[in-house]
C-alpha positions as CSV (number, residue, x, y, z in Angstrom):
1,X,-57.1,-22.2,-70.4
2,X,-55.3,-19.2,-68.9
3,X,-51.9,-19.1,-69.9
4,X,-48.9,-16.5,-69.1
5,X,-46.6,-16.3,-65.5
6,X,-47.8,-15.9,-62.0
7,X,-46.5,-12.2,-60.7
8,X,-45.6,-12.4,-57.1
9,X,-48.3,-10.3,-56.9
10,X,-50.8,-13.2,-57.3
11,X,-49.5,-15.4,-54.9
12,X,-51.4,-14.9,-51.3
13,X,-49.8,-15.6,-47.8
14,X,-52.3,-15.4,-44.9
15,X,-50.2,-17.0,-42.3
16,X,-46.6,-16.6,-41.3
17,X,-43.9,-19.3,-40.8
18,X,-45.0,-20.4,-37.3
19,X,-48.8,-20.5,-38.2
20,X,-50.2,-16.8,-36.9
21,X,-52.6,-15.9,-38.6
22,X,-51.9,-12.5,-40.9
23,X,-55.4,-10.8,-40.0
24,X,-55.2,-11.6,-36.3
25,X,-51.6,-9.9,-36.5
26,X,-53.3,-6.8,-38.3
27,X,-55.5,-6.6,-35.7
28,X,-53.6,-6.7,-32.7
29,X,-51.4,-4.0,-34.3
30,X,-54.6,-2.0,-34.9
31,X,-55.2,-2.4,-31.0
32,X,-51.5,-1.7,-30.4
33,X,-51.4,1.3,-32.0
34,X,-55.0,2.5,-30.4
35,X,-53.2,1.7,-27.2
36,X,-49.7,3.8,-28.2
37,X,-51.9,6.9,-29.6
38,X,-53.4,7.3,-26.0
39,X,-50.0,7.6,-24.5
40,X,-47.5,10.3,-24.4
41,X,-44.0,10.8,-23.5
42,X,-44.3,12.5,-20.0
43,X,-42.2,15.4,-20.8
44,X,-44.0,16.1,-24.5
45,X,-47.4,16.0,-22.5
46,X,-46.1,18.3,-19.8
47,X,-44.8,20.9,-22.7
48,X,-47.3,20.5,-25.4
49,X,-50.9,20.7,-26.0
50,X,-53.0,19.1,-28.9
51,X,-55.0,21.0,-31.4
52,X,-56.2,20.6,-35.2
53,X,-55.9,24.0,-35.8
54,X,-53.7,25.6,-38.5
55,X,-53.5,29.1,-36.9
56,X,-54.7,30.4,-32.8
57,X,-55.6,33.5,-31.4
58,X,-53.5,33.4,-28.1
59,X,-53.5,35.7,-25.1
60,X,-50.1,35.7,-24.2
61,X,-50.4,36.6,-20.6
62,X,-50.9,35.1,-17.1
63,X,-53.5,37.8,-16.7
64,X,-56.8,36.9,-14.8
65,X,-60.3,38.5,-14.8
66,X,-61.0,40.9,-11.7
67,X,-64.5,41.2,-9.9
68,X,-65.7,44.7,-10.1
69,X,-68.2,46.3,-8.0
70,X,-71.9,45.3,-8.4
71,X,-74.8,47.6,-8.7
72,X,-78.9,47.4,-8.1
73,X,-79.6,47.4,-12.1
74,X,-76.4,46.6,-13.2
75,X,-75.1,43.5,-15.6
76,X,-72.4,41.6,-14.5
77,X,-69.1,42.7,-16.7
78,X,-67.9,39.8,-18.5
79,X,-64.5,38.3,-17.8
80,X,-61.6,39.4,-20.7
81,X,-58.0,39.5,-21.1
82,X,-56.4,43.2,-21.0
83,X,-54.7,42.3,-23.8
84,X,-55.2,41.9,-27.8
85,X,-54.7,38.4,-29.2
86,X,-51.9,37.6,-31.3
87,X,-52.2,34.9,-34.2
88,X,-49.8,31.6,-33.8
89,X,-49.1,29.0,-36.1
90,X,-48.4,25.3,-36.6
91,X,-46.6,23.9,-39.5
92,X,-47.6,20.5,-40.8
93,X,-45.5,17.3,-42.2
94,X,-46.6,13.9,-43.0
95,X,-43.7,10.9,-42.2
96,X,-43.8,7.5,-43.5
97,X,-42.2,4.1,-42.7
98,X,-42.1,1.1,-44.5
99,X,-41.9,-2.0,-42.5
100,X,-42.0,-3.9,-45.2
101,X,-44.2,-6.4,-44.9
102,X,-43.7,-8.2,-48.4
103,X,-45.6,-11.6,-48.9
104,X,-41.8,-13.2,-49.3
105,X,-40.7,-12.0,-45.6
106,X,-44.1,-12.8,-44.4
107,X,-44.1,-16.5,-45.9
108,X,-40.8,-17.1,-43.8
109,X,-40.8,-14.8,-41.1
110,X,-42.4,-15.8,-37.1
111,X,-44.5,-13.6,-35.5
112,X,-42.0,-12.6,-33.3
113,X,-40.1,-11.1,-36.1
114,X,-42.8,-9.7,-37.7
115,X,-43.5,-8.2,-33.9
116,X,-39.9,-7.2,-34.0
117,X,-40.4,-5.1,-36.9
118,X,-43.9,-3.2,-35.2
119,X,-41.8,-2.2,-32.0
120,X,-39.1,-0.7,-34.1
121,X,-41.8,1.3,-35.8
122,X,-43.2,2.1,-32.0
123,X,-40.1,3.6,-31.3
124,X,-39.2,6.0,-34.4
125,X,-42.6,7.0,-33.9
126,X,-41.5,8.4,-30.6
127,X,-38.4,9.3,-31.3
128,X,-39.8,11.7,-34.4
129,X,-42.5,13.2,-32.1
130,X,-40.0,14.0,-29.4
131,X,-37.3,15.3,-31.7
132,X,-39.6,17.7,-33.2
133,X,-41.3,19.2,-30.1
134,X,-37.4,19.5,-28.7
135,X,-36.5,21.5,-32.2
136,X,-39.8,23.6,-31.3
137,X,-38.3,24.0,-27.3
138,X,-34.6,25.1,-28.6
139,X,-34.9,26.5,-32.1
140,X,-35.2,30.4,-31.8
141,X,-35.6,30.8,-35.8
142,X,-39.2,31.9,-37.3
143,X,-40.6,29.3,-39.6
144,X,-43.7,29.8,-42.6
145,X,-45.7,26.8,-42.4
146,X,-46.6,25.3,-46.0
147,X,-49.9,27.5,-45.9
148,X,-48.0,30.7,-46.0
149,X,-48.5,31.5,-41.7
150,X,-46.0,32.0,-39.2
151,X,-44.8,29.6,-37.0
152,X,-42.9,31.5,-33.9
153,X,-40.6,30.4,-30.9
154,X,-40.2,31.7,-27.6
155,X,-39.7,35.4,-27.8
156,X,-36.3,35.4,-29.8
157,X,-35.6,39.2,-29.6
158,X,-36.6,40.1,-33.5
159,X,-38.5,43.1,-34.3
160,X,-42.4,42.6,-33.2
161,X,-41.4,40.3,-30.5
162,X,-43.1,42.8,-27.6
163,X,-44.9,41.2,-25.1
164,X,-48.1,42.2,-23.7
165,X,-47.7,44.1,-20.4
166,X,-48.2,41.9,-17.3
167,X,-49.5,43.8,-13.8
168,X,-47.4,46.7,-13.6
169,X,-44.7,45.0,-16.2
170,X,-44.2,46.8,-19.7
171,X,-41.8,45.2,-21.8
172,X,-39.5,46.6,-25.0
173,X,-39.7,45.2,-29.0
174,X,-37.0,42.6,-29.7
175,X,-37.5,40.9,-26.2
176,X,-35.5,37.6,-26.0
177,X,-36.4,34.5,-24.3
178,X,-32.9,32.8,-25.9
179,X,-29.9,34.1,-24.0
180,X,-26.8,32.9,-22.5
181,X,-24.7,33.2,-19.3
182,X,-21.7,35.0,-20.6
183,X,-19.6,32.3,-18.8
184,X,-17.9,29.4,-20.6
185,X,-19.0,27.5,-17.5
186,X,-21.0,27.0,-14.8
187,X,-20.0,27.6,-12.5
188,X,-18.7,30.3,-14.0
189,X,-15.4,30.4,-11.5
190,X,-15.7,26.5,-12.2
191,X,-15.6,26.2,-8.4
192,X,-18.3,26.5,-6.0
193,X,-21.5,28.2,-7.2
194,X,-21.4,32.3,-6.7
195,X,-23.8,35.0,-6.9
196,X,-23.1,35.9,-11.0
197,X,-24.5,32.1,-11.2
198,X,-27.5,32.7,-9.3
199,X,-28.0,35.8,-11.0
200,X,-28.2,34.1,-14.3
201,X,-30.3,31.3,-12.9
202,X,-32.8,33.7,-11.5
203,X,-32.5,35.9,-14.3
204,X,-33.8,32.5,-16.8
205,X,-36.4,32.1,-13.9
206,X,-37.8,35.1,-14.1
207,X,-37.8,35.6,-17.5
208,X,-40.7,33.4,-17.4
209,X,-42.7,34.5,-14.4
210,X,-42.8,37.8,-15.3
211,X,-45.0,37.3,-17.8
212,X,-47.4,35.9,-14.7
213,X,-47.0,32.5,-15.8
214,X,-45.8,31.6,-12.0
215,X,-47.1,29.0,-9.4
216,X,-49.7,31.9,-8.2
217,X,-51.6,32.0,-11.4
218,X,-51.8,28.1,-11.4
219,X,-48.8,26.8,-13.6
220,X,-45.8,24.7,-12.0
221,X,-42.5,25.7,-13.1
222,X,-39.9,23.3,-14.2
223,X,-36.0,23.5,-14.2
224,X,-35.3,21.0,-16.6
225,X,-31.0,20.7,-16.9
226,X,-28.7,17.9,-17.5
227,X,-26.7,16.2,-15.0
228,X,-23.9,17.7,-15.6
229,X,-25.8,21.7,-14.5
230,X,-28.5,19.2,-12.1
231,X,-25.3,18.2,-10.0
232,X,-24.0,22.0,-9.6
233,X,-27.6,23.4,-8.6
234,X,-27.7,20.6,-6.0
235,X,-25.3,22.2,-4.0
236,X,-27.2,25.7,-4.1
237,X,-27.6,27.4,-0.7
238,X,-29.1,30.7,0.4
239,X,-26.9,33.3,1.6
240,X,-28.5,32.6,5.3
241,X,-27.1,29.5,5.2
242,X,-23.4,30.1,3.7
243,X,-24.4,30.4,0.3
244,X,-23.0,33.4,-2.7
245,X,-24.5,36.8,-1.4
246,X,-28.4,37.6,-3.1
247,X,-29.0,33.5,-3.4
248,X,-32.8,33.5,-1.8
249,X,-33.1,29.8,-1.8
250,X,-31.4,26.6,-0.4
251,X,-31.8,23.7,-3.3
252,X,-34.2,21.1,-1.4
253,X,-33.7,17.7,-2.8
254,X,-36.5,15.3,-3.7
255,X,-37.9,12.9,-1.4
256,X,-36.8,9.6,-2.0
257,X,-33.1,11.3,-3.4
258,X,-30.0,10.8,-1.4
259,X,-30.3,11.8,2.0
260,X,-28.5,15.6,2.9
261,X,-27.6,17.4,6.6
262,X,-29.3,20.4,7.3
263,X,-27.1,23.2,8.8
264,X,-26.8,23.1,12.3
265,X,-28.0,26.4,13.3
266,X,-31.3,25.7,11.7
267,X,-34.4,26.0,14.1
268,X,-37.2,26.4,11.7
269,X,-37.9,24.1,9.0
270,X,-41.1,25.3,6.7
271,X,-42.7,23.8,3.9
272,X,-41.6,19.8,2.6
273,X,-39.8,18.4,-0.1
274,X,-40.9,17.9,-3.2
275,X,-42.0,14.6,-5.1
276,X,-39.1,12.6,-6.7
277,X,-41.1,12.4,-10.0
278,X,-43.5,14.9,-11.5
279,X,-45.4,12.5,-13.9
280,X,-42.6,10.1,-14.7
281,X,-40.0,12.8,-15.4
282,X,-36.9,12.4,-12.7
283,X,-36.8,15.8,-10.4
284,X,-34.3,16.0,-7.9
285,X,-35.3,18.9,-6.1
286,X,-36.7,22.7,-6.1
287,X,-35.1,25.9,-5.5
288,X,-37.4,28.5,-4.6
289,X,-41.1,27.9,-6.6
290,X,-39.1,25.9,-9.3
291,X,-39.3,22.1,-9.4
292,X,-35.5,20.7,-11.0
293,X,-36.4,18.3,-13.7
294,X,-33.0,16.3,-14.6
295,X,-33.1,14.9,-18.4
296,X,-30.0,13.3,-20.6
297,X,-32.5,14.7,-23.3
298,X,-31.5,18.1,-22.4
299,X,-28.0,18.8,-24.1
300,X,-25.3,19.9,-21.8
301,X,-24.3,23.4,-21.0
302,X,-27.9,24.4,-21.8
303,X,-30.6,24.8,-19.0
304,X,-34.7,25.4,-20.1
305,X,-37.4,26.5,-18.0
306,X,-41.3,26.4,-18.7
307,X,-44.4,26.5,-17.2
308,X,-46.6,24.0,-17.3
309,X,-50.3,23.4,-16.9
310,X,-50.3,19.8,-16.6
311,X,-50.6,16.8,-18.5
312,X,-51.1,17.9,-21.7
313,X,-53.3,21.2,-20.5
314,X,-54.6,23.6,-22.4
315,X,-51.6,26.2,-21.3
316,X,-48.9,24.3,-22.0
317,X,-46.5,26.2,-24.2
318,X,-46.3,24.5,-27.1
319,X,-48.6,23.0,-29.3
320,X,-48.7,19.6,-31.8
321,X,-51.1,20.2,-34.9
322,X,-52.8,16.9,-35.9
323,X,-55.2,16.4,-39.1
324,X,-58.7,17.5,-38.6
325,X,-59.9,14.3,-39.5
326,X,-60.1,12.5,-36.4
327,X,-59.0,8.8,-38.1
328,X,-56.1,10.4,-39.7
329,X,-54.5,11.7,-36.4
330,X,-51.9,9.3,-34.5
331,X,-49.7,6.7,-35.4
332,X,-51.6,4.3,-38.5
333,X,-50.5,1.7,-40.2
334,X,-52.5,1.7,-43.6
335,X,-53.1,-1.1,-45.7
336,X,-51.4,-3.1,-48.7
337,X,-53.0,-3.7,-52.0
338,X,-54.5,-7.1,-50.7
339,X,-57.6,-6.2,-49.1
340,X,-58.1,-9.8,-47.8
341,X,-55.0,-9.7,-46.2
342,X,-54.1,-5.7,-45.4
343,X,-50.8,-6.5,-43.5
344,X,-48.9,-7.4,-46.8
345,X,-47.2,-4.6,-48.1
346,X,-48.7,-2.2,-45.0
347,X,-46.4,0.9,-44.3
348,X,-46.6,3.6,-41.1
349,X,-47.9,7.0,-41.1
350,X,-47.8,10.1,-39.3
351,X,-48.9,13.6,-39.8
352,X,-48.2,16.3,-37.5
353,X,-46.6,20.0,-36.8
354,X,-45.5,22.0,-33.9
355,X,-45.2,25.4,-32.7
356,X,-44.9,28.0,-30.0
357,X,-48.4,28.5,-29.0
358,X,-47.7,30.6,-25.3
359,X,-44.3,32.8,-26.2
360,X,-43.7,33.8,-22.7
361,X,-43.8,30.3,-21.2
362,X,-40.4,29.1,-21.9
363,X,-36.9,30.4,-21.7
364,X,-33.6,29.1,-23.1
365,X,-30.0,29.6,-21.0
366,X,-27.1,28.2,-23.3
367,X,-23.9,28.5,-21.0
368,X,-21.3,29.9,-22.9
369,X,-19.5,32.7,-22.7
370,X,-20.9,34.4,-26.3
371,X,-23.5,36.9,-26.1
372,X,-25.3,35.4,-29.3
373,X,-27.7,31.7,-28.4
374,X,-27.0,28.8,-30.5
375,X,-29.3,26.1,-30.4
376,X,-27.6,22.9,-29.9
377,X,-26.4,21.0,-32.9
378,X,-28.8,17.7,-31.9
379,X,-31.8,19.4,-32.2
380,X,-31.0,22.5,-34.5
């Protein structure tokens, strides 16, 4: 006869306190989380892209192939950047949660707590993803990835940041995608909007599109600014129509936004508003080419703009390494010791990294009136 104590180890639950089965529950969280790994946040799938790679070789460049003339006997040239590649890098963390699902909780807890316990786990996992592509977006330091390569930000103005030329565009070493306004506010008056303020605002705008990432080359660029900046650019007009002298464009709201008056020397109206969402993400308006995202995820007194190639497109400025082994990427929940019953004593994974994948397709304004950007303290 066996003799000795019983270790809670021993002692099996398959069914929680209101009769659900343990196995039907570790499958529907297996389904869950297929279902979660498919989605994205709508503004991490408009900034990032996916890859598995540790390290790219990225053109850097809005630059497109040209047709050249043809002849009789001739081969077709073949389409290439005018530029050399540069090599980019993604650094790479695994996280961990433990929801702990002892066999004690699970002998007295319902399924709706156990439930409970999977949504919280839903949501850090977004929260962590988010966070760390927003650290990528404001963070202007370079990092060295666990495998000894770079990871880069925007162009931050250190030595070797030189962009490739664009058209008839050279740029100098140390160019700087991270700058400020030189005003404490913005306005900078604190009043009504004036031409230093659209000077700065077209100055963050076209720090991008001068690398040729612009609406003509296929990208749509987004504004993205919290209400606090969203509610000053609303009242943007162009000098024709009363607004600080040099301001080209009259801020069109969104359709669907609060109705506005146009000016009543107006005879010709061109073009149309633009959507009230751009994937889920809240715009309320455009001023020129630019769609004006509004966020309370972007800090105050800081204003971003980026290009975008779409829902999670292959241009998309930054990008989220994931483990080349297909079942490891995503959200998991991995298994307990009791392989009968995997939910006891499961815990959450996920392993990921970011970088800057396209340097010149993002820029940073912090509003201040120092010379020298500080990323903000939330997602330093």
């Amino acid at each position: 006869m066996a003799r000795g104590f019983h270790a809670a180890g021993d002692i099996v639950v398959s069914q929680t306190s209101d009769g659900t089965s343990l196995n039907q529950l570790w499958d529907d969280y297996q389904t869950a989380l297929a279902a979660w790994n498919a989605k994205r946040d709508p503004l991490v799938a408009f900034l990032t892209y996916r890859t598995t790679d540790l390290t790219e070789q990225m053109y850097d460049s809005g630059e497109i192939g040209d047709f050249e003339p043809a002849t009789e006997y001739g081969v077709p040239v073949g389409i290439r950047p005018g530029v050399t590649p540069k090599t980019i890098g993604y650094d790479f963390q695994w996280y961990d949660l433990a929801g702990r699902f002892t066999w004690k909780f699970l002998a007295k807890a319902s399924s709706t707590q156990v439930n409970a316990y999977t949504n919280m786990a839903l949501e850090a996992d977004n929260r962590l993803v988010f966070t760390e592509v927003m650290r990528t977006l404001f963070r202007n330091d370079r990092r060295t990835a666990e495998e000894g390569h770079t990871v880069y930000p925007f162009y931050a103005g250190q030595v070797g940041d030189q962009p490739p030329t664009y058209g008839t565009t050279t740029f100098a070493d140390q160019h700087n995608h991270y700058v400020t306004s030189g005003a404490a506010t913005f306005p900078a008056a604190g009043g009504a909007i004036a031409t230093a303020d659209i000077t700065d605002l077209q100055a963050l705008v076209n720090l991008v599109g001068e690398h040729g990432y612009s609406v003509e080359n296929g990208y749509r660029v987004v504004l993205m600014v919290n209400k606090a900046q969203g509610d000053v650019i609303r009242t943007i007009r162009s000098q024709v129509n009363g607004g600080p002298v040099g301001s080209l464009y009259d801020f069109v709201p969104a359709a669907g936004t609060s109705p506005f008056l146009m000016p009543v020397n107006m005879q010709v109206i061109s073009g149309q508003q633009p959507p009230n969402s751009l994937n889920g993400l809240n715009v309320i308006g455009s001023w020129g080419d630019v769609l004006v995202v509004q966020d309370s995820y972007i800090p105050a007194g800081y204003m971003v703009c980026f290009a975008t190639g779409g829902d999670e497109g292959l241009n998309n400025p930054i990008g989220i390494r994931e483990d080349a082994i297909a079942q490891l990427r995503g959200l998991k929940l991995v298994k307990g010791r009791e392989p009968d019953y995997p939910l006891i004593e499961s815990y959450y994974t996920r392993g990921f990294g970011t970088g800057v994948r396209k340097r010149g397709a993002g820029a940073i304004m912090q509003i201040t009136a120092s010379a020298t950007y500080t990323a903000p303290a939330v997602y330093a």
